[in-house]
DRENDO-857077 format. One line per 10 residues: number of its first residue (from 0); for each residue z negated, x negated, y negated of N, C-alpha, C. Coordinates in Angstrom, 1 decimal. Example, Ala and Ser with C-alpha at 12.3 -4.5 7.8 and 13.67 -1.06 7.14 Angstrom:
2
0 = -7.8/-13.2/5.7/-7.8/-12.3/4.5/-7.8/-13.2/3.3  -7.1/-12.8/2.2/-7.1/-13.7/1.1/-7.9/-12.9/0.0;
***
This chain:
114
0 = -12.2/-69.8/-62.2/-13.1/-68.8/-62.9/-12.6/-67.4/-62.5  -13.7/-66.9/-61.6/-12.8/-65.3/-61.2/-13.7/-64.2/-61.8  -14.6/-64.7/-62.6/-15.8/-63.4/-63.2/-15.2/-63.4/-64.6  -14.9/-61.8/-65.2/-15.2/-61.5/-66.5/-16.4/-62.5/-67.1  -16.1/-62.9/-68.5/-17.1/-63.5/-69.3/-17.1/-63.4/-70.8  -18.3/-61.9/-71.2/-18.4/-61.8/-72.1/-18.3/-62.6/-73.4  -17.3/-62.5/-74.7/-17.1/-63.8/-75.8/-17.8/-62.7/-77.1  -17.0/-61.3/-77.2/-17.7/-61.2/-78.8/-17.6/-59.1/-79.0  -18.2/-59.4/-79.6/-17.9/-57.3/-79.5/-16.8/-57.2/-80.3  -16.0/-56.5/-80.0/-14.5/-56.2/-80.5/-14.9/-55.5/-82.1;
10 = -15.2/-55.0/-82.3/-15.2/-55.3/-84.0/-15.6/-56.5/-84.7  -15.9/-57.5/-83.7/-15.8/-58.9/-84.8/-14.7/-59.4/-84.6  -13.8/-58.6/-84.1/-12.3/-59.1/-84.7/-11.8/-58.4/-85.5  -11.0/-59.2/-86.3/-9.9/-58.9/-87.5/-8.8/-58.3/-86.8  -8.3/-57.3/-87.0/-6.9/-57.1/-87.0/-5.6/-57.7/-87.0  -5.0/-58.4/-86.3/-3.9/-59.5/-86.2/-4.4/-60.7/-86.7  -5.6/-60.8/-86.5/-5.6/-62.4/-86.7/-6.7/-62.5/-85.7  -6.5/-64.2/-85.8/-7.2/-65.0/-84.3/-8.8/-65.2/-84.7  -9.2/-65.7/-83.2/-10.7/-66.0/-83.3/-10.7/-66.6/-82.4  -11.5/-67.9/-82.1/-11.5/-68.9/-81.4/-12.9/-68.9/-80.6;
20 = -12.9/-68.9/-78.9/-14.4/-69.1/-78.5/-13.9/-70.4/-77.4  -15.4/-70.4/-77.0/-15.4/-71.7/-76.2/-15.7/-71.0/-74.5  -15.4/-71.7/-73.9/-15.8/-70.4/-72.6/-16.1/-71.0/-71.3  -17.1/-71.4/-71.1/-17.1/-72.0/-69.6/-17.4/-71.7/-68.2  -17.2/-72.5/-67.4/-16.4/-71.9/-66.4/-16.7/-72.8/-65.2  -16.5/-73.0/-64.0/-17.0/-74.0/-63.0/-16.2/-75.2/-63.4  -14.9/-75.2/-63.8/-13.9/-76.6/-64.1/-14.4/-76.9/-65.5  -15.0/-76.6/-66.3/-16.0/-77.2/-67.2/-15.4/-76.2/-68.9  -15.2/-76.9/-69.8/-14.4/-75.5/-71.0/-13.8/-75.2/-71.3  -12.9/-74.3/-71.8/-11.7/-73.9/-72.3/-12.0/-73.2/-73.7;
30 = -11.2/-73.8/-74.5/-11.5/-73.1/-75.5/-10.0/-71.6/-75.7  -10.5/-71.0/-76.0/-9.7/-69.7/-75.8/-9.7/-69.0/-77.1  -8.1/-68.3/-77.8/-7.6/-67.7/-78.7/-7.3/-66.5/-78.4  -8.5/-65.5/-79.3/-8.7/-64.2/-78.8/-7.9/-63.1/-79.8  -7.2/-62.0/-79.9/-6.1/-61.2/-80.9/-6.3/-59.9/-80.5  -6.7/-59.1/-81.7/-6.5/-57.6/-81.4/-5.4/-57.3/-82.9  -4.3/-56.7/-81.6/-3.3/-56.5/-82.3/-3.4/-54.7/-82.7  -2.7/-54.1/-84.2/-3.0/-53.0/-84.5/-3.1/-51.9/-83.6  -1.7/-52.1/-82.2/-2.1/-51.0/-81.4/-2.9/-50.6/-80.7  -4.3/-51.5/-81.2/-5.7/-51.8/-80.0/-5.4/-52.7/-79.0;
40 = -4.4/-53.2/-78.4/-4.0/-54.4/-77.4/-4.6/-55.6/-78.0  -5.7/-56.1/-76.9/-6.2/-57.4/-76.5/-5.5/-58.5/-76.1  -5.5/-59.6/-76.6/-4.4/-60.8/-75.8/-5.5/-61.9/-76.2  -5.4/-63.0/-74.7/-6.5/-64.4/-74.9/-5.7/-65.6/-74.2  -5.4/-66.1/-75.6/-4.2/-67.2/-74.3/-5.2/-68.7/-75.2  -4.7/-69.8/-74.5/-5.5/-71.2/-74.8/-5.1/-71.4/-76.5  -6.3/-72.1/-76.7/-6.4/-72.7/-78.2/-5.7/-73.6/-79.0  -5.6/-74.2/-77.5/-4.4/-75.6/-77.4/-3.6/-75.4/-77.8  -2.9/-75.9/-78.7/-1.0/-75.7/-79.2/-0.1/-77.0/-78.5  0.6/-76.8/-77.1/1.0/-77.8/-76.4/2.2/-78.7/-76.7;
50 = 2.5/-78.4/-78.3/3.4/-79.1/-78.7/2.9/-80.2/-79.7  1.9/-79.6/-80.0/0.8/-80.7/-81.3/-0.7/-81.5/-80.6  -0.8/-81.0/-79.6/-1.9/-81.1/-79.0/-3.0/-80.4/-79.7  -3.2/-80.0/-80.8/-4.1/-79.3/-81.4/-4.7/-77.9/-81.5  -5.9/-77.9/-81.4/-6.3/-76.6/-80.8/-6.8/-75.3/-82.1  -5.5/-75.3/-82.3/-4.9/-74.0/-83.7/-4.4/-72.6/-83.4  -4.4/-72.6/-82.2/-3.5/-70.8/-82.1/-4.6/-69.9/-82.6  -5.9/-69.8/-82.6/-6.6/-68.8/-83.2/-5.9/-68.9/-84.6  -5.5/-70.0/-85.3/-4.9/-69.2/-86.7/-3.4/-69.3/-87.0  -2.8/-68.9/-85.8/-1.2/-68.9/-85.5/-0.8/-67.0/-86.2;
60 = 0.3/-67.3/-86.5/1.0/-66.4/-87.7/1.1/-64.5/-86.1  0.4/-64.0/-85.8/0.9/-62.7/-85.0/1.8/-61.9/-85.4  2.6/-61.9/-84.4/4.3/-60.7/-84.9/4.5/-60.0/-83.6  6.2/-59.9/-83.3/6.4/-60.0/-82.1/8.3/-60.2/-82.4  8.7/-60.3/-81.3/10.1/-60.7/-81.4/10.6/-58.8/-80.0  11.2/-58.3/-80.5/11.6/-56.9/-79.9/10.3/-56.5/-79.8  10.1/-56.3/-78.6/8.6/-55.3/-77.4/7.9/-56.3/-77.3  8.1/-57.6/-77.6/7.2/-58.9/-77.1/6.3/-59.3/-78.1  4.9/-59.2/-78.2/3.9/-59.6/-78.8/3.6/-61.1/-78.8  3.7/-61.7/-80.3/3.8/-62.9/-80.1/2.5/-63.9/-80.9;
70 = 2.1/-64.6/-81.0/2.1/-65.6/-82.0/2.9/-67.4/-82.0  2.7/-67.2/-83.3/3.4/-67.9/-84.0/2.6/-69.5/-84.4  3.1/-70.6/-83.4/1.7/-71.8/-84.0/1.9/-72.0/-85.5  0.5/-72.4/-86.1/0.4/-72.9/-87.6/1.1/-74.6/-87.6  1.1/-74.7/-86.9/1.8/-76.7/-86.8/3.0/-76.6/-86.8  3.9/-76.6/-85.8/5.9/-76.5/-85.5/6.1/-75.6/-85.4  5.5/-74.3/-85.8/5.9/-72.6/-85.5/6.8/-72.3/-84.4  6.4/-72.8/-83.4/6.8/-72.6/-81.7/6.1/-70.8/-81.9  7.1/-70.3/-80.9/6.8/-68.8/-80.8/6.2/-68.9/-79.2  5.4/-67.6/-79.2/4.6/-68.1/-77.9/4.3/-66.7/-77.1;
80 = 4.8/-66.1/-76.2/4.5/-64.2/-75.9/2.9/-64.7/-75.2  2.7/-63.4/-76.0/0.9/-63.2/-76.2/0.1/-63.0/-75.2  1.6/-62.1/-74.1/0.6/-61.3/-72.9/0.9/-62.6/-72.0  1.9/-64.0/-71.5/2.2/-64.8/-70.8/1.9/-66.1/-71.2  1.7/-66.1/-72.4/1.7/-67.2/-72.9/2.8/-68.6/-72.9  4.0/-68.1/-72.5/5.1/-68.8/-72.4/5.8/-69.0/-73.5  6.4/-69.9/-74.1/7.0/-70.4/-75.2/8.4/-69.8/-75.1  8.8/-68.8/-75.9/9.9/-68.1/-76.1/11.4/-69.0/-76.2  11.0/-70.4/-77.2/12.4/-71.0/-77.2/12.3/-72.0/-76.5  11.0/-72.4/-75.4/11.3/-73.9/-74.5/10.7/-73.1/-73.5;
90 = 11.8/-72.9/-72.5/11.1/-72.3/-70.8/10.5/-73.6/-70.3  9.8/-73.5/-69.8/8.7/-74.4/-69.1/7.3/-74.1/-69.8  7.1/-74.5/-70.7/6.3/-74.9/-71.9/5.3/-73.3/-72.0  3.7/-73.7/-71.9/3.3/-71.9/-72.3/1.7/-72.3/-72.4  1.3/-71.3/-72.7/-0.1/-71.8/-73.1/-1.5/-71.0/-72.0  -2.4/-71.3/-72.2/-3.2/-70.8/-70.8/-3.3/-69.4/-71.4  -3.1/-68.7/-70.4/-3.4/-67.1/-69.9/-4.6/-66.6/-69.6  -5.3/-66.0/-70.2/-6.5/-65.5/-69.8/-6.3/-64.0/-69.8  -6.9/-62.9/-68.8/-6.7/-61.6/-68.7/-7.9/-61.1/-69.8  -8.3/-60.0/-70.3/-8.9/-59.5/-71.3/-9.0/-58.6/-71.4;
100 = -10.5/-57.6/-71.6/-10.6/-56.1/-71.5/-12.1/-56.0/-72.7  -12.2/-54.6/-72.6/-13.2/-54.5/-73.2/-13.7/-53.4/-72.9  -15.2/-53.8/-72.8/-16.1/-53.0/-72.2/-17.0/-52.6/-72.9  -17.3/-51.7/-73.3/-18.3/-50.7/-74.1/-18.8/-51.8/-75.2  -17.7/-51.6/-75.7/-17.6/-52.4/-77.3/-17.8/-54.1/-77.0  -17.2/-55.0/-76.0/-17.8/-56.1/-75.7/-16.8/-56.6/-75.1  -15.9/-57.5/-75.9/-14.5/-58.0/-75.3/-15.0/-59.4/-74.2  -14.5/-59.1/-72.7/-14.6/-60.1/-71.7/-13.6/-60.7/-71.5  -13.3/-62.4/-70.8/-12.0/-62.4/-70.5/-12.2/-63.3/-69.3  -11.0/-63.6/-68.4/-11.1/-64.3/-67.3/-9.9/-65.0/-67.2;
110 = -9.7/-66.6/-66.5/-8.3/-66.9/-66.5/-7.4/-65.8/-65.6  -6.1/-65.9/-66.3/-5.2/-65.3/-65.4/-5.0/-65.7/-63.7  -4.8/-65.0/-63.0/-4.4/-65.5/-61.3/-6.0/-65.6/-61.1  -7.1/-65.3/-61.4/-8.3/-65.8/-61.3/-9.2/-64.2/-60.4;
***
């Protein structure tokens, strides 16, 4: 998936909390967990929680651990950085990356490397 693909106009998000869209793509859907954190920073990483299999990170607890923007799953509270989607306390382990912008009030996202 290498094209921007419009999901919701950025004031239908909440402030540190998640929202969940569905998003398709030539390899077929991903469902994707979308965060505007207070400082206006956009983050879109997968829905999927890869330790429960269940697709909860739209309502995972947002913090950060130092300078690292995080959330937090609602299942085994695995910590997860927002902008990589890598699991803070199991290297390997991370969730899908999608890039994220917003364009005249209309948040787009694309997978990462895409």
């Amino acid at each position: 998936m290498s094209t921007w693909t419009p999901i919701c106009h950025t004031n239908s998000l909440s402030t540190e909390r998640g929202a969940a869209a569905l998003v398709a793509s030539d390899e077929g859907h991903h469902q994707v967990a979308l965060f505007k954190l207070a400082c206006g920073e956009l983050y879109a990483v997968g829905h999927r929680d890869p330790f429960s299999g269940a697709n909860v990170m739209a309502r995972g607890i947002v913090g950060n651990r130092g300078d690292v923007p995080t959330i937090t799953s609602p299942v085994y509270k695995q910590v997860f950085d927002l902008r990589t989607g890598e699991a803070l306390d199991h290297p390997g382990v991370k969730l899908e990356s999608w890039d994220s912008r917003d364009i005249d009030g209309v948040i787009h996202v694309r997978a990462i490397g895409a």
